[in-house]
C-alpha positions as CSV (number, residue, x, y, z in Angstrom):
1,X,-30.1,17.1,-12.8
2,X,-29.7,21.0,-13.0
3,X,-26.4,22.2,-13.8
4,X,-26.5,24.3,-10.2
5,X,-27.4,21.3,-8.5
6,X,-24.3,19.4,-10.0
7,X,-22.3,22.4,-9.0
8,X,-23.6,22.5,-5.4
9,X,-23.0,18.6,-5.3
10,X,-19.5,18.9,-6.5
11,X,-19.0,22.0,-4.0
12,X,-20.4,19.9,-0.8
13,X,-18.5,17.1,-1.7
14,X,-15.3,19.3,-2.0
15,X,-15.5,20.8,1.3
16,X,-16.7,17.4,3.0
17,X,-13.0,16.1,1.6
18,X,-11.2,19.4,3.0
19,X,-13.1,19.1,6.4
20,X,-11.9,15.6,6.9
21,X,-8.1,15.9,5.9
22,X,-7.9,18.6,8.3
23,X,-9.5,16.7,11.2
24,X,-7.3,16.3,13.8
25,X,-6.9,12.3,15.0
26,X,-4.9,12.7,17.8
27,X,-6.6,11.6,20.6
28,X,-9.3,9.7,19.2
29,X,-10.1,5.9,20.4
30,X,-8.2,3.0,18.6
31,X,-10.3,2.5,14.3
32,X,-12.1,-1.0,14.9
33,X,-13.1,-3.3,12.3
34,X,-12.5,-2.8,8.7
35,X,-12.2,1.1,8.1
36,X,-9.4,0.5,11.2
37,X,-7.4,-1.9,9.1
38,X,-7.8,-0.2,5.9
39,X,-6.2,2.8,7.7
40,X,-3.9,0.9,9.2
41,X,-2.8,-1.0,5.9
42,X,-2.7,2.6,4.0
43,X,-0.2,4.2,7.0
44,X,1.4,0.8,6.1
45,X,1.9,1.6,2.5
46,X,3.0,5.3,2.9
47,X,5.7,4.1,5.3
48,X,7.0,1.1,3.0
49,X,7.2,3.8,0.0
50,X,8.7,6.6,2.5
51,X,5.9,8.8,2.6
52,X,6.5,8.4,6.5
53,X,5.2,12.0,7.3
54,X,1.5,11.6,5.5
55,X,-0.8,11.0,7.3
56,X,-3.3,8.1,5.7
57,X,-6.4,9.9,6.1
58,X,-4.8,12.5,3.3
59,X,-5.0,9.3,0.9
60,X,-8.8,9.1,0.8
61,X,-9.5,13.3,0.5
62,X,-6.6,12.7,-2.3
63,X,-8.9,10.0,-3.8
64,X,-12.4,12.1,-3.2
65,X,-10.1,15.4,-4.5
66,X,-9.2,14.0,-7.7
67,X,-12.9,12.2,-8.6
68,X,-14.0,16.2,-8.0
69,X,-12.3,16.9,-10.6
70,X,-12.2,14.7,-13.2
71,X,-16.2,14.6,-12.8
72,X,-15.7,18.6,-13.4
73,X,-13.5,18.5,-16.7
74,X,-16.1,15.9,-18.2
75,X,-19.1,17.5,-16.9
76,X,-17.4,20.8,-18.6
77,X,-16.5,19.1,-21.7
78,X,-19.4,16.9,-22.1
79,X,-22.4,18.5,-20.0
80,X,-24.0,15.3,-19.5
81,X,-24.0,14.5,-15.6
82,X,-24.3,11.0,-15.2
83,X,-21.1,10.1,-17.1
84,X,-19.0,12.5,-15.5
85,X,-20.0,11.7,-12.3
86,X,-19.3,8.0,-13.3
87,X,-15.9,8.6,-13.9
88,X,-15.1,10.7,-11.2
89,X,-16.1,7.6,-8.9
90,X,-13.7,5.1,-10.8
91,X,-11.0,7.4,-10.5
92,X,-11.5,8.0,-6.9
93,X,-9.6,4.2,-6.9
94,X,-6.5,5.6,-8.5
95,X,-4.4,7.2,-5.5
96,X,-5.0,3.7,-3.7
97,X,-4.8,1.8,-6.6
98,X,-0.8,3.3,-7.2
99,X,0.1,3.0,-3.7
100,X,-0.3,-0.2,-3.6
101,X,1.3,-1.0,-6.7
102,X,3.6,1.2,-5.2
103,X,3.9,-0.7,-1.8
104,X,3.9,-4.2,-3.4
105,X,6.7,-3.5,-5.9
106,X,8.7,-2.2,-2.7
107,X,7.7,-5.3,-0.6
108,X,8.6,-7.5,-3.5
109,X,12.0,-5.7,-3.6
110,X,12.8,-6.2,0.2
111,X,11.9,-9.7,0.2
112,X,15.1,-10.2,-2.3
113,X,17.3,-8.4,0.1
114,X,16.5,-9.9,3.5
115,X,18.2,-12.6,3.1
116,X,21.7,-10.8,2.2
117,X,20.7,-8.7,5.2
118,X,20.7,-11.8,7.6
119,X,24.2,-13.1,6.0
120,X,25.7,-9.5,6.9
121,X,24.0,-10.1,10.4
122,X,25.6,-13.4,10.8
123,X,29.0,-12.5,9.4
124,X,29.0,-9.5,12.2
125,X,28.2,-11.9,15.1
126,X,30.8,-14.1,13.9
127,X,33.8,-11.5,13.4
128,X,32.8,-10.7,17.3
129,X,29.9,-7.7,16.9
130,X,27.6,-7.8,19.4
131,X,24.1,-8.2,18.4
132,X,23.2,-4.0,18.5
133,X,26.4,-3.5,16.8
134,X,25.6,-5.9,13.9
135,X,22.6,-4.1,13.0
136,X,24.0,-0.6,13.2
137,X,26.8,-2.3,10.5
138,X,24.0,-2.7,8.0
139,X,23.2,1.1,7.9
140,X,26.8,1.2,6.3
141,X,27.3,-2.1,4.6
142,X,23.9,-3.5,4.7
143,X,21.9,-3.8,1.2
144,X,21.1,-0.2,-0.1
145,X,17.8,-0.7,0.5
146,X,17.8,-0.9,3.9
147,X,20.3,1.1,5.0
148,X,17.9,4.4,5.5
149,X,15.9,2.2,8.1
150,X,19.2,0.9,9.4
151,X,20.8,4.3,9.8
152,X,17.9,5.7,11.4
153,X,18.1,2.7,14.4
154,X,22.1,3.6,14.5
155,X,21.2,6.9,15.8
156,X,18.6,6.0,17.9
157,X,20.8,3.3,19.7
158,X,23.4,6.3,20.0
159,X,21.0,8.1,21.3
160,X,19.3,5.9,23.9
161,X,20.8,2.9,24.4
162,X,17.3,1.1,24.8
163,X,17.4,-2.0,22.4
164,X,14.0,-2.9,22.5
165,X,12.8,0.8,22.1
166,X,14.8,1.4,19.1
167,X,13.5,-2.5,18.1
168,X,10.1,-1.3,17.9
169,X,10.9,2.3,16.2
170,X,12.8,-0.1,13.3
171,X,9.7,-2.6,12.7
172,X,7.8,0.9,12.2
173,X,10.1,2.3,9.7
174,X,10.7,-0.6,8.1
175,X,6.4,-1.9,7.8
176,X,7.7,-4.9,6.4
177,X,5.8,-8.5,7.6
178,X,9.3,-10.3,6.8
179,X,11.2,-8.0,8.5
180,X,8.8,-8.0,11.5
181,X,9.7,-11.6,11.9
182,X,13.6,-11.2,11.8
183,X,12.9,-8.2,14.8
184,X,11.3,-10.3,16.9
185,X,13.4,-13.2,16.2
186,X,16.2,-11.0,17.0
187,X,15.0,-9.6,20.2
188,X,14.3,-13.3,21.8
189,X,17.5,-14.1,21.1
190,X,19.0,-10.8,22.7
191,X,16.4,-11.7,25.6
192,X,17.0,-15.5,26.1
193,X,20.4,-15.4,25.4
194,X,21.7,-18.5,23.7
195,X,24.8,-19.6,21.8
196,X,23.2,-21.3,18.4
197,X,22.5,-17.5,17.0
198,X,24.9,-18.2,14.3
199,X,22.7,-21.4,13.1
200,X,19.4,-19.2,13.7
201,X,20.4,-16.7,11.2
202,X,21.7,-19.5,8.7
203,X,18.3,-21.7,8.9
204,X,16.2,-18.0,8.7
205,X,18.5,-16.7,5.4
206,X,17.8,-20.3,3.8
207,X,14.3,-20.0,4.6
208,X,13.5,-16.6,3.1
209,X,15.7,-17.5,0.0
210,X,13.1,-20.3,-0.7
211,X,10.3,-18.8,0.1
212,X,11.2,-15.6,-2.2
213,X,12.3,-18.1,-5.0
214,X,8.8,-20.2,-4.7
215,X,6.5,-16.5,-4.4
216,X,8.7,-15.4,-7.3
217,X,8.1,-18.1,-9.8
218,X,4.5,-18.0,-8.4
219,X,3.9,-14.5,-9.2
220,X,5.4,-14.6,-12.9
221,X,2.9,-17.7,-13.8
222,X,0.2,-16.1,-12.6
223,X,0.7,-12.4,-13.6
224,X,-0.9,-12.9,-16.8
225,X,-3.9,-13.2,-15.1
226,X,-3.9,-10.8,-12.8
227,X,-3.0,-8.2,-16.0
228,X,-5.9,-9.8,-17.6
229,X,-8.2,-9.0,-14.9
230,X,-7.1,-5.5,-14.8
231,X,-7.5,-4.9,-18.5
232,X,-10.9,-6.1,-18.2
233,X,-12.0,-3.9,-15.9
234,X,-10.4,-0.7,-16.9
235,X,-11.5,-0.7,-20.6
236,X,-14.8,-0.6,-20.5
237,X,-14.1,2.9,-18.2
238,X,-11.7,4.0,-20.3
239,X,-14.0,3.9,-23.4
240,X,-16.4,6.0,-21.6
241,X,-14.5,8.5,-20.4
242,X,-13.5,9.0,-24.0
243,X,-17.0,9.1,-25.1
244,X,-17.7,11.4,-22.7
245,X,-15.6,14.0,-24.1
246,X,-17.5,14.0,-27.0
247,X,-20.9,15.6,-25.6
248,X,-23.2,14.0,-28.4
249,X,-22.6,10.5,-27.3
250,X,-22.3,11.6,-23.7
251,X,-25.8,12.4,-23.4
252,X,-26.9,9.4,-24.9
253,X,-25.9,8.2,-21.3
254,X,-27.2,11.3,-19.3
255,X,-30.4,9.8,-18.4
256,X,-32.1,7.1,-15.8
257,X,-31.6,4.2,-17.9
258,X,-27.5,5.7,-18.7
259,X,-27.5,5.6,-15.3
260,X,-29.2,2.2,-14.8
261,X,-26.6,0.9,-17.5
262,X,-23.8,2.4,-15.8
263,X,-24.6,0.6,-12.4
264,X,-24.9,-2.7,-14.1
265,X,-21.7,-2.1,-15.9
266,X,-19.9,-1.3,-12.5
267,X,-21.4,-4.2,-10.6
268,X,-20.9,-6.7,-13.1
269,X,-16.9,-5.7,-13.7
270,X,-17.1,-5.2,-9.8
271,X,-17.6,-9.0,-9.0
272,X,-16.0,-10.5,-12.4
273,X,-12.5,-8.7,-11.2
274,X,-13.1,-9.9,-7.5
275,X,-14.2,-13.9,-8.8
276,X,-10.5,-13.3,-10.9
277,X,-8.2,-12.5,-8.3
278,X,-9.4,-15.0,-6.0
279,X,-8.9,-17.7,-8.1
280,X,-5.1,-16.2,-9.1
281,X,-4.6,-15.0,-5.9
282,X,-1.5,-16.1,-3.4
283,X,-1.2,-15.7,0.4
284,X,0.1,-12.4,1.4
285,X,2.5,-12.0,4.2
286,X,0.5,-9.5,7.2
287,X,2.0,-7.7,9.8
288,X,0.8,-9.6,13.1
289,X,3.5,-8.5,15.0
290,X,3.4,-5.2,14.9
């Protein structure tokens, strides 16, 4: 490949990923099948590590933005093609990859504070709070990692009055599956009415106290693993992208058998990562009631 063709390719490439952060999505029909949920589980992400005002189409021009470039320095360093652009499309994973290492640490975090939140819930009701009034009480007193989302429902009960409404704004902000669950708990009993709240919230803290404590142990016996798998598949990468500084043993791969190589490399560390974590893997908690 000529060095103006690689240019061209990284300049097309570079204004495709600028022409679709820009486009506008308001409007547009519902995303179906799997590019909808990916979307939906990156806006998921951004909210859960407060990025609440990026959109999640900037997280896949972030991704193509940043394999532009490292594919640029290693093509500049190196001037063999093939490698460069080989790492540029392993590092397109990255922005994803931190987000939701990013999300999942965050998640992890909140399922360790729910139940506290539902005791502080519970205590309100029972010192005479009325259910709206209890949860306004946890933007002040409420663990600190929920007071933001909290605080935010305060003012919009202030503000409007409408339970439900603000119900539904608080699931958003919070993007949590757990605290999904305790909303909707929460609004059938403000619905139904009922006197055994108190025992509700009791039975709901125990249960997410033992659930956290089983996940917990689970994910500590089987982290090693998981680490494992990662390691495996990032060092082979990062060996090349250090090669590929050095431009005598990067054009040993700038060819069609490099390339070939490369491909088998990528496919074979592709499926060996994905055989690993579904034999380590644990069921994740999803947001069905969104």
């Amino acid at each position: 490949m000529s060095d103006g063709a690689f240019l061209g390719l990284l300049a097309g490439l570079g204004l495709l990923s600028i022409w679709w952060s820009l486009w506008e999505q308001e409007g547009q029909a519902p995303r179906r099948g799997r590019v909808g949920r990916a979307m939906d589980r990156l806006r998921d992400d951004l909210v859960t590590v407060g990025l609440t005002s990026v959109p999640p189409e900037a997280v896949p021009a972030l991704s193509a933005g940043l394999g532009l470039v490292v594919a640029a320095v290693l093509w500049a360093t190196s001037s063999a093609v093939v490698p460069s652009l080989a790492i540029g499309a392993v590092s397109t994973a990255l922005p994803v990859v931190f987000l939701r290492s990013a999300a999942r640490r965050r998640t992890t975090a909140l399922r360790e504070v729910w139940p506290e939140a539902v005791d502080h819930i519970n205590s309100a009701i029972r010192a005479g709070l009325s259910l709206p009034e209890a949860l306004v009480q946890l933007g002040r007193k409420g663990p600190e990692e929920l007071r933001p989302a909290f605080h935010e429902f305060s003012l919009d009960y202030q503000a409007s009055g409408d339970f439900a409404a603000c119900l539904d704004r608080l699931k958003v902000r919070l993007a949590d599956p757990v605290g999904d669950r305790i909303v909707e708990a929460l609004r059938i009993t403000r619905d139904v009415g009922g006197t055994d709240l108190g025992g509700l919230l009791r039975t709901l803290a125990s249960f997410l106290r033992e659930d956290a404590r089983t996940r917990a142990e689970l994910e500590a016996r089987q982290s090693w693993t998981v680490n494992a798998a990662r390691l495996a598949l990032a060092a082979p990468w990062l060996v090349l992208a250090l090669m590929s500084t050095r431009p005598q043993a990067a054009q040993a791969y700038d060819s069609s058998l490099g390339m070939a190589m490369i491909l088998i490399g990528a496919v074979v560390s592709l499926i060996a990562y994905r055989v690993m974590l579904l034999i380590a893997r644990l069921p994740q908690d999803e947001r069905v009631l969104r």
